[in-house]
N, C-alpha and C positions, 0 to 999 in steps of 0.2 A: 239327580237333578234333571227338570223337565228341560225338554227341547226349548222350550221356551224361555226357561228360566235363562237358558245358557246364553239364548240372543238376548235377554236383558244384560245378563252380567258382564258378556263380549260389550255389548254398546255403553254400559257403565265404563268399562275399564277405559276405552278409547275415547271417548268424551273426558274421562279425568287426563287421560294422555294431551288431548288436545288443546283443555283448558292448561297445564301444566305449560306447556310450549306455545301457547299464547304469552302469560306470565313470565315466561322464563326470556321470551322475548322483547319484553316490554321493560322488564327491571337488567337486565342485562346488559344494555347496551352501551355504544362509547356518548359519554355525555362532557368528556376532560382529556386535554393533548397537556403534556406538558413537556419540554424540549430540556434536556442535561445537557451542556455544552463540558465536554470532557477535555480540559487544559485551558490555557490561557487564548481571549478571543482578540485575534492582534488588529490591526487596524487594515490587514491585508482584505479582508473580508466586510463588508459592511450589512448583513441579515441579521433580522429582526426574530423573535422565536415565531411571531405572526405568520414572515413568510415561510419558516420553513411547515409549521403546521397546514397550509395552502397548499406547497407544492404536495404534500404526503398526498392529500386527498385522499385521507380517513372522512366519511364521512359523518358526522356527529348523529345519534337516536339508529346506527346500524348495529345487529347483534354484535356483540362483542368479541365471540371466539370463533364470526367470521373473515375477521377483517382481515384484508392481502398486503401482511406487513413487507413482501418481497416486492409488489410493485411497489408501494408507499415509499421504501430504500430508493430502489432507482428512480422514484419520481423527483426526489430530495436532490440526488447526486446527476441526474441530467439537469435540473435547474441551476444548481448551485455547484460547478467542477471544485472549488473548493470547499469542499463539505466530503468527509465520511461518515455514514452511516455506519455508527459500531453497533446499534440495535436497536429493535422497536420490539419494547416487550410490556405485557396487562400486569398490572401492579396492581388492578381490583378491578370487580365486576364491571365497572363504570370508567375506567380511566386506563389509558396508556401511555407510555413515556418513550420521550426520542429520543435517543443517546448519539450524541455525534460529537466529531472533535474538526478541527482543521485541518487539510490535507498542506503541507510544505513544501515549497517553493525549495527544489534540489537539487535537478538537473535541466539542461535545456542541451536540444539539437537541432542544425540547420537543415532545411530542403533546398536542396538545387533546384527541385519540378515548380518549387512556389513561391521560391525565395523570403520564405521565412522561418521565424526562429520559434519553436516550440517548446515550453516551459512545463517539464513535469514533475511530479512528484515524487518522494520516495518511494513508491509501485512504478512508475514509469508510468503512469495516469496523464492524459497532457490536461491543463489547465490553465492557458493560455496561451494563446498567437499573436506574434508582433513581429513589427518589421527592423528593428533595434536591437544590435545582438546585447542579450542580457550580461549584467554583473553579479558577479557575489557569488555564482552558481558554479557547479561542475561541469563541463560540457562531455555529453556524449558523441561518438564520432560519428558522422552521417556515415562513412563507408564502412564501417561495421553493421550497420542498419541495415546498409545495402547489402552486405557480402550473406544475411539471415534472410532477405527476401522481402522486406519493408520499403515499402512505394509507401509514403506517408503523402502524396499529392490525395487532396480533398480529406484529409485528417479533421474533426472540428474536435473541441474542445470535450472531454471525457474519453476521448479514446486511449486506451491502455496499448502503450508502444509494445511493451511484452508480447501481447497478445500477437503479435507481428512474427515475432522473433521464434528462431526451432525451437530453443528451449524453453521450456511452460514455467520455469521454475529462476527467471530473469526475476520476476516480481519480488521473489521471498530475498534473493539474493540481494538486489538493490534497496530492500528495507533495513537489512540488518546493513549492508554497509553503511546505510544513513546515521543507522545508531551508532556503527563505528566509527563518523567521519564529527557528526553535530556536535556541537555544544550547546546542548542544552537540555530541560526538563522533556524528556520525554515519557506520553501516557502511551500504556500496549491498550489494547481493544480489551481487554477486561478491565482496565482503567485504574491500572496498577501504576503508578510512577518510578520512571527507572531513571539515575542523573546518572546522565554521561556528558565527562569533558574532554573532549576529544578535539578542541580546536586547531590543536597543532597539526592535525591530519587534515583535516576540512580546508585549513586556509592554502595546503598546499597542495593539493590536485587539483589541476589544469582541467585534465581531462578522464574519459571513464572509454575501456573500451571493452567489448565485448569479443570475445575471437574462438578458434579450436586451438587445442592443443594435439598430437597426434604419436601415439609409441606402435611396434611392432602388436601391441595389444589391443587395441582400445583407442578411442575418441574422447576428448573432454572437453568438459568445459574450461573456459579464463577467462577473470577480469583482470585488468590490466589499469594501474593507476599512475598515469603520466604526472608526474611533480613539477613544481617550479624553478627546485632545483637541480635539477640535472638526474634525478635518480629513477628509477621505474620499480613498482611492485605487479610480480606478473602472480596473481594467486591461482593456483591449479585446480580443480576442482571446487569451486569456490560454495558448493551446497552445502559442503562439510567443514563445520565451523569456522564460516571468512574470520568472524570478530576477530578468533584467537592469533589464524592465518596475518590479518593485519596489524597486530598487534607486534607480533613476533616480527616483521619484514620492519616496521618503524623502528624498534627496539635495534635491531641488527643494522640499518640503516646509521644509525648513531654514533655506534662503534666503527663504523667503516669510516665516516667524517670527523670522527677525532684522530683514527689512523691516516690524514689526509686525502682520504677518495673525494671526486669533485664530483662524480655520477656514473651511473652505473644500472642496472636489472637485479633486482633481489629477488630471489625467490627461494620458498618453503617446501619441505617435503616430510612429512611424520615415517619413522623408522619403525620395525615391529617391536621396538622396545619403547615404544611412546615417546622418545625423545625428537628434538627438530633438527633439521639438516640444513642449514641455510648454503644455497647458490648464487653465488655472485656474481658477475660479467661486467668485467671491467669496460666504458665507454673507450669507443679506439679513437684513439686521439687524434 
């Protein structure tokens, strides 16, 4: 092949390249939003699928497998504190779907610096500020807040309390306790439905604390669930299977109040033969 021939066939190939990525850009692009609301949309929330496609700021005729679904997420969930983004993914060349569910109203805890009361979710997400200490909720202890390093003066709405706290892994802990405490249908983010009835737990902690635990060994983590009546469950390590942990501290709780205990500290320990160790501490009278 002549020299020549090759600068034809170089500018053939490149001009079909061109034209191709002209085409590919022009038939490709987002032309359809459509918004999955994943569980039930309660009346705590009041968005439209309209606004939430606004906030994404996808914008409609851009290539298609440009688009910055990680800002779109955060544009969704800075607008809207009650909204999780479980995902924004291309279902066809032309269209992409929002997948999002409610974030739940779980816990709340007070500031001294602001004197007020902040409402968050089961990630510790805040999603609302008011000056009226809430009901119905579990209260977290501000001085456990404090004792991890959490100044929540000038907090707004989206900030993740966890993010506050030493340990990075408060988020995962305080979801699954949610599962362990709620009553009710809960969707996980692949949008699996899991029922839990667990009201008998939920309606009776007061309060949630955060704290260390400390042996000749080692630092740990605890949660700590202050009851209404009179009993405490202090879970050890609570990364490693709370649900079961909680489960096991109610259960044994039970049997202490049919033996007439009026209140007390329950706590769990797993032995090297898999079996539980429950510890009790009796209230001094």
């Amino acid at each position: 092949m002549t020299k020549k021939a090759k600068i034809i066939t170089i500018s053939i190939v490149l001009s079909l390249l061109a034209l191709i990525a002209i085409l590919f850009g022009a038939v490709f692009c987002l032309y359809r939003q459509d918004v999955v609301f994943v569980g039930v949309r309660s009346n705590t929330i009041n968005i439209t699928d309209e606004d939430i496609i606004q906030s994404a700021d996808l914008k409609r005729g851009r290539p298609i497998f440009s688009l910055d679904k990680e800002t779109a997420s955060n544009n969704i969930e800075r607008d809207y504190p009650y909204l999780k983004v479980i995902q924004i993914s291309t279902v066809s060349v032309i269209e992409v779907e929002i997948n999002v569910r409610e974030r739940y109203e779980m816990y709340y805890t007070y500031s001294d610096s602001t004197k007020k009361y902040y409402i968050l979710d089961e990630e510790l997400k805040v999603l609302n500020i008011v000056d009226d200490e809430p009901t119905g909720m579990t209260k977290i202890e501000g001085t456990i807040l404090g004792e991890d390093g959490a100044d929540i003066l000038g907090i707004t709405s989206n900030t993740v309390i966890s993010d506050f706290l030493s340990t990075e892994n408060y988020r995962d802990i305080t979801y699954n306790l949610f599962i362990s405490m709620c009553s009710t249908v809960m969707i996980d983010d692949s949008g699996t439905d899991r029922y839990v009835e667990r009201d008998d737990i939920r309606s009776m902690v007061d309060s949630l604390q955060f704290a260390k635990g400390y042996t000749l060994q080692e630092t740990y983590d605890r949660v700590i669930l202050n009851l209404s009546n009179g009993f405490v469950i202090d879970i050890g390590k609570p990364q490693d299977e709370l649900q079961d942990k909680v489960n096991v501290c109610f259960k044994a709780m039970e049997s202490f109040i049919e033996r007439g205990e009026t209140g007390g500290t329950i706590k769990v320990t797993y032995l090297d033969n898999g079996k539980e160790k429950i510890h009790f501490i009796r209230n001094k009278s």
